[in-house]
N, C-alpha and C positions, 0 to 999 in steps of 0.2 A: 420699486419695493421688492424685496425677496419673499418670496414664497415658503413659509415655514412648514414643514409638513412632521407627522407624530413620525417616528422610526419604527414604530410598530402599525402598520399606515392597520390592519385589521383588527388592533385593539379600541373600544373605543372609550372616553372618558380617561381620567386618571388614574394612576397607580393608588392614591390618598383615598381613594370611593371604595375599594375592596373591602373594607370590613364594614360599609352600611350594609353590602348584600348581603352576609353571613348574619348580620342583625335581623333583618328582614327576612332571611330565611328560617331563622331561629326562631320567630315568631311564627310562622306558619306551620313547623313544626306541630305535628300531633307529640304529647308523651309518649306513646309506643315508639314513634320510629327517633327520637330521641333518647332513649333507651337502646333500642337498637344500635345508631348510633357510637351510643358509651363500650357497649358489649362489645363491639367492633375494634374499640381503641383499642380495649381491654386484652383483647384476643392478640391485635397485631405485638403487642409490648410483652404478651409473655414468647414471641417468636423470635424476638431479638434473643442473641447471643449477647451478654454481658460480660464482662472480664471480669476476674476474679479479685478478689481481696488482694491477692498476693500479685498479681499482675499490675493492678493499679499503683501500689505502694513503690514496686519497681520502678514503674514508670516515671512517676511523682519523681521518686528520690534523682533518678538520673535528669529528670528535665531540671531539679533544683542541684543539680553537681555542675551541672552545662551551665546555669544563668549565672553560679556562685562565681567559677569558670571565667568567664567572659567579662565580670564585674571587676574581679582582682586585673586581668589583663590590660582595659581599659583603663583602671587605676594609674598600671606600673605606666603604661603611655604616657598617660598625664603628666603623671611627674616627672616622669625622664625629659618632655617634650619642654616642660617648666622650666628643670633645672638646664637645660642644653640652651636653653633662649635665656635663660638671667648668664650665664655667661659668656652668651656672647654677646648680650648689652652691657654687663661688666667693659669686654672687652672693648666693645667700642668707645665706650665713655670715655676709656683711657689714651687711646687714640686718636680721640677726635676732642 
């Protein structure tokens, strides 16, 4: 028999058991240091740099010019690939 071992051989248990501990921790939890806690999120989130209005919209628009882009290209394949194979099953029909 072969020997199965974890890839993380100093992890122990499963990946799927990480949020019973955060449950469990959450219950032991006092309200102050859950509070604490929140004020923490609270903090780190106004330290992110956000992009602006107008940056986003750019962006948006150019990732929807790229996908519109590639959808028509894909398209013109298709049917080039379509009409070049019905003619040349045209063709052989007539041949064979």
């Amino acid at each position: 028999m072969v020997e199965r071992r974890s890839p993380k051989p100093n992890v122990a248990g499963s990946s799927p058991a990480w949020p019973a501990i955060f449950i469990i921790m959450e219950k032991k939890m006092k309200d102050k240091e859950k509070k604490s806690l929140l004020t923490n999120i609270i903090n780190e989130y106004k330290k992110v740099t956000w992009a602006s209005k107008s940056t986003v919209f750019q962006v948006t628009v150019i990732v929807l010019l790229i996908t519109l882009f590639i959808a028509v290209m894909v398209t013109a394949f298709d049917f080039s690939f379509n009409y070049l194979l019905s003619r040349i099953s045209e063709i052989l029909r007539r041949v064979i």
